[in-house]
C-alpha positions as CSV (number, residue, x, y, z in Angstrom):
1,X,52.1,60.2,-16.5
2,X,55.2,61.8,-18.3
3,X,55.9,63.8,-15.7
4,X,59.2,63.2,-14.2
5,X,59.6,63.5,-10.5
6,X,62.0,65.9,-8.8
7,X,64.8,64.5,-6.8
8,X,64.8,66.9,-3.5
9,X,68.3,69.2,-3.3
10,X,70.5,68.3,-1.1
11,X,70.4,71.1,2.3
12,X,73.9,72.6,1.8
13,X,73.7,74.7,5.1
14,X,75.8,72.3,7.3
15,X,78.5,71.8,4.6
16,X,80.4,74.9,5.6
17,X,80.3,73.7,9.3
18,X,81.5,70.7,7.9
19,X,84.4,71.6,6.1
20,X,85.6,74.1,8.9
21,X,85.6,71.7,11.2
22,X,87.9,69.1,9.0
23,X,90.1,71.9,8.5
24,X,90.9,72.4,12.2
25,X,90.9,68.6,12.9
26,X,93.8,68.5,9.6
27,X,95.4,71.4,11.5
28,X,95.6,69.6,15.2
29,X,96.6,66.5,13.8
30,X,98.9,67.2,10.9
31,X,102.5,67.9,12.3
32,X,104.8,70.5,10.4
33,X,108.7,70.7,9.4
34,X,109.9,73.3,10.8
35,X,113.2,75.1,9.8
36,X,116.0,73.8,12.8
37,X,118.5,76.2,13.8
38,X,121.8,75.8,14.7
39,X,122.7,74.3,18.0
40,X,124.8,76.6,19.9
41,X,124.7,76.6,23.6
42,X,124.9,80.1,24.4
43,X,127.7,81.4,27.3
44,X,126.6,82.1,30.5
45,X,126.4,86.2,30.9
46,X,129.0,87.8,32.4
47,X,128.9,89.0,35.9
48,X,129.3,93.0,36.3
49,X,132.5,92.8,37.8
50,X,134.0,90.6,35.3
51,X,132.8,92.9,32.5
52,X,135.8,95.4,32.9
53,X,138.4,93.2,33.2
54,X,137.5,91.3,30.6
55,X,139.7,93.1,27.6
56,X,142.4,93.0,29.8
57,X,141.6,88.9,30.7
58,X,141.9,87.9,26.7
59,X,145.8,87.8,25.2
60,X,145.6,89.0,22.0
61,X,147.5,86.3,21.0
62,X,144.9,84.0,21.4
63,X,141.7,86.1,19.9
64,X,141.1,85.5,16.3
65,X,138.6,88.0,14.9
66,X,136.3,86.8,12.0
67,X,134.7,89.9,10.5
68,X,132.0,89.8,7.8
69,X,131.6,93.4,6.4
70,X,128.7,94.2,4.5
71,X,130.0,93.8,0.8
72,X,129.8,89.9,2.6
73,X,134.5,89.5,2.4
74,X,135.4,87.8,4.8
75,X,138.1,89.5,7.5
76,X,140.6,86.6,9.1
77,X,142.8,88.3,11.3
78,X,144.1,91.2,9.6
79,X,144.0,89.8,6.3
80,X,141.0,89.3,3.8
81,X,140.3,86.0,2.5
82,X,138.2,83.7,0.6
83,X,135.5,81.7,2.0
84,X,137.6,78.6,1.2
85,X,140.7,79.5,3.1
86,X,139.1,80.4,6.5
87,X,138.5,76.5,7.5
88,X,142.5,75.6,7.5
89,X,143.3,79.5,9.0
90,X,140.8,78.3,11.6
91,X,142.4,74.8,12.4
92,X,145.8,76.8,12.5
93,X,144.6,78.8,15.2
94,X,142.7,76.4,17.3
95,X,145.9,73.9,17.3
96,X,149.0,76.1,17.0
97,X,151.3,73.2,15.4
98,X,154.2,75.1,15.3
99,X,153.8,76.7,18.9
100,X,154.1,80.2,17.0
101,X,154.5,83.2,19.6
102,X,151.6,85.2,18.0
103,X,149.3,81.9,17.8
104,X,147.2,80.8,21.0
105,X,149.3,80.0,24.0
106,X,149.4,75.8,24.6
107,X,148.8,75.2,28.4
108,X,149.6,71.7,30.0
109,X,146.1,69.7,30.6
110,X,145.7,66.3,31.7
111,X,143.0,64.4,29.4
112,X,141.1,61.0,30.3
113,X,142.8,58.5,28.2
114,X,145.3,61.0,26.3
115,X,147.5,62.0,29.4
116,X,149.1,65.0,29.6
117,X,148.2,67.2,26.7
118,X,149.1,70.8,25.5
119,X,145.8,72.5,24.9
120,X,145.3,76.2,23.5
121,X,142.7,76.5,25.7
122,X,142.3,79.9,26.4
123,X,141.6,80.4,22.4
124,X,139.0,82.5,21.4
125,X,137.1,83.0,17.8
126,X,135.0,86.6,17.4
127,X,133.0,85.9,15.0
128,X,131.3,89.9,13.8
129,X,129.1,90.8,11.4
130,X,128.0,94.2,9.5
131,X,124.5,95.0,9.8
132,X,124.6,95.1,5.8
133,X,126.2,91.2,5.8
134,X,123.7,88.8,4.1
135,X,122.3,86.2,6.1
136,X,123.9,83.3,4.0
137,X,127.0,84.6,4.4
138,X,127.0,84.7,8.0
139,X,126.0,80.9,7.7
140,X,128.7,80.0,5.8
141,X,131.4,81.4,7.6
142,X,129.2,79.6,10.7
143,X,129.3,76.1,8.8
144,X,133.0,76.5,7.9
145,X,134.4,77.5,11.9
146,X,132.2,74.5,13.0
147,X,133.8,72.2,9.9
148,X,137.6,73.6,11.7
149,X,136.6,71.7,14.9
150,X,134.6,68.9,13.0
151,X,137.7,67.8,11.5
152,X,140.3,68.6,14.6
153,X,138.1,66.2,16.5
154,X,137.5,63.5,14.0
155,X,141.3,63.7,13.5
156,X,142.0,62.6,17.0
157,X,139.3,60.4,18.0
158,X,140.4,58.5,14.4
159,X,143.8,58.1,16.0
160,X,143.2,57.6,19.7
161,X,140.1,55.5,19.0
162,X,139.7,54.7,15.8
163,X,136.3,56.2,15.4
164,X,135.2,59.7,14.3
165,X,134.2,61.9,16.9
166,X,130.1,61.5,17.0
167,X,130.7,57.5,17.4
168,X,132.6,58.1,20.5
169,X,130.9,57.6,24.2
170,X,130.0,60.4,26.4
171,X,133.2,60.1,28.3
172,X,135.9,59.7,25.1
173,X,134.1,63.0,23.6
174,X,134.5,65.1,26.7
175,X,138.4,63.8,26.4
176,X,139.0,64.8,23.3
177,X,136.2,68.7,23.9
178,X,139.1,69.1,26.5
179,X,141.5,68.8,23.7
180,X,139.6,71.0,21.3
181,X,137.1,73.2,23.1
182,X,134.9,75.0,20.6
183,X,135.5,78.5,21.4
184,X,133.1,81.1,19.5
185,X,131.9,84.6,20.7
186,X,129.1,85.8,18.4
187,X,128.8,89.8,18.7
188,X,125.7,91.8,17.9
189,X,126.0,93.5,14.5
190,X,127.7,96.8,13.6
191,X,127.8,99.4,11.3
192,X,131.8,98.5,9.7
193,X,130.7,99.2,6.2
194,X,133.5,97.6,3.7
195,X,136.4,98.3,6.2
């Protein structure tokens, strides 16, 4: 009569199968951030026969080399210089205000709704990198060349069309791309040490 009855256990076999199989339904349904890169629309390669001719092709008037070394300064031309500098040395380059001799040469090009417009089209920007140059580095000198044609093109679409450049339509940002093409050669890394 005092004896108290026994509730049965509970059969724990199937609770492994159980919790596996929640685990992989969590892991097909449940969707991940992942880390974007940069956009960059890489250039088409280079046919053989182009290869050779192509140091010859490029004025050095209108190549700006960007080097990184691996103590992470920042080369701009033939001058070092801080991290904060190399945006406005950029937009110098790109838009040659002054129509300096040793500064991109500016080519005549007719632009939808701008007319005739003289372009430095032919610029180019090597961006280079040590193999010792810190990753973060090489994204901030990434983020500030970008920034140079950011604020070119917000500059003219503010004046043409009163709207900065990623409000424009399709048609008024290939106008003003034509005004500022974005121009950058990334090269495989090198052993430059701290030049």
């Amino acid at each position: 009569m005092g004896k108290k009855r026994k509730t049965p256990g509970i059969n724990g076999s199937s609770s492994a199968d159980i919790a596996f199989m929640l685990l992989i339904f969590f892991l097909i349904t449940t969707s991940m951030d992942t880390d974007k890169g940069l956009a960059r629309r890489l250039p088409p390669p280079v046919p053989k026969e182009q290869k050779e001719n192509l140091d010859i092709d490029i004025k050095k008037r209108n190549l700006l080399v960007v080097l990184i070394n691996s103590n992470n300064q920042i080369l701009c031309g033939d001058q070092f210089i801080d991290i904060s500098q190399l945006k406005d040395r950029v937009k110098d380059f790109i838009e040659n205000p002054y129509n300096d001799e040793h500064m991109p040469e500016k080519l005549e090009v007719e632009v939808p709704f701008f007319g005739n417009q003289m372009v430095t089209k032919n610029h180019i920007i090597s961006l280079q990198n040590d193999r010792g140059t810190e990753y973060q580095a090489y994204i901030n000198v990434q983020n500030e060349l970008a920034a140079a044609y950011n604020e070119l093109r917000n500059d003219v679409s503010q004046k043409k069309f009163g709207k900065l450049f990623a409000d424009l339509d399709d048609e008024q940002q290939k106008a003003v791309q034509m005004i500022y093409p974005q121009k950058i050669s990334e090269a495989e890394p090198k052993n430059y040490g701290d030049k």
